[in-house]
N, C-alpha and C positions, 0 to 999 in steps of 0.2 A: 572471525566475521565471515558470513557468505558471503557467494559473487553474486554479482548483481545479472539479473536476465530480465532481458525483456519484457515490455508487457504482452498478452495476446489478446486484450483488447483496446486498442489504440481509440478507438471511438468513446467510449466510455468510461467508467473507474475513476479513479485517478488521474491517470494518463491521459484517456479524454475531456476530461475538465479540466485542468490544466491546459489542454491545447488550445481548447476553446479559447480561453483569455490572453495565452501566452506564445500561441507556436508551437512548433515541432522543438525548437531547439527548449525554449522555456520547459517544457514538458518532459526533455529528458533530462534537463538539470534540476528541476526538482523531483522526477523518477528517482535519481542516483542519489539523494539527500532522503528521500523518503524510505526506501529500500533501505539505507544503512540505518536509517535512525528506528526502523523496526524490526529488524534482524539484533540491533543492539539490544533493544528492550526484549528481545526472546531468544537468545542464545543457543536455544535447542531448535529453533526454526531450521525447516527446511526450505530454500531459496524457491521452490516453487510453490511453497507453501503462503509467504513471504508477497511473491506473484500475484497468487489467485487473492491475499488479502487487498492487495493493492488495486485489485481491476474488479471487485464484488462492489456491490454500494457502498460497504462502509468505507473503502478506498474512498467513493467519488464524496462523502462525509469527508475526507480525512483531507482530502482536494479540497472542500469548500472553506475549510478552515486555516490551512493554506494562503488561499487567495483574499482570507478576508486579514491577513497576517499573522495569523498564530502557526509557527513552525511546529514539524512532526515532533520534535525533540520535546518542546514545551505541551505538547499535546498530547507524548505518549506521560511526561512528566505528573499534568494534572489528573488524566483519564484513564493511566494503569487499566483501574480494574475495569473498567468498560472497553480496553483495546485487551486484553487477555479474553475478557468473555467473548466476543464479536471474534478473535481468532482462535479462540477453540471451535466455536461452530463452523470457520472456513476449513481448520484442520480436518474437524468429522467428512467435511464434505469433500476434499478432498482424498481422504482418503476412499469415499465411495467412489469416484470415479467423479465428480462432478463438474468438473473441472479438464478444457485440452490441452494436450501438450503441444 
């Protein structure tokens, strides 16, 4: 499994929808559930890969489903192939540079 790293966009993504409802701390305990539960589901991920899917919009999608109750596990569970397709495009972009360190 990867390690887990930060978001770099706190305001937004994930991370920032999440804050918005739950806090600072809410936001990094469901950070550290969300990161593992899609690193599981793509095992070739790399952790900043991982990241940028978390802090792009479909992150702050993956946040809003989250907070209406459905866990990343159960969501990578139903939506496979629409969380594969959505992180092949963040991989592409990624690896253009599209994305800070």
């Amino acid at each position: 499994m990867s390690r887990t790293i930060p978001t770099n966009n706190p305001f937004h993504g994930f991370y920032g929808t999440v804050a918005l409802k739950k806090g600072a701390e809410g936001a990094d305990a469901a950070w550290a559930v969300a990161f593992r539960d899609i690193a599981a589901a793509i095992p070739t991920a790399k952790p900043e890969e991982v990241r940028n899917y978390l802090d792009s919009v479909y992150g702050r999608h993956t946040a809003d489903e989250v907070l209406s109750g459905t866990p990343v596990a159960r969501q990578v569970e139903f939506r496979r192939a629409r969380l594969l397709r959505h992180f092949a495009e963040i991989q592409r972009q990624t690896a253009r540079g599209a994305f800070e360190d």
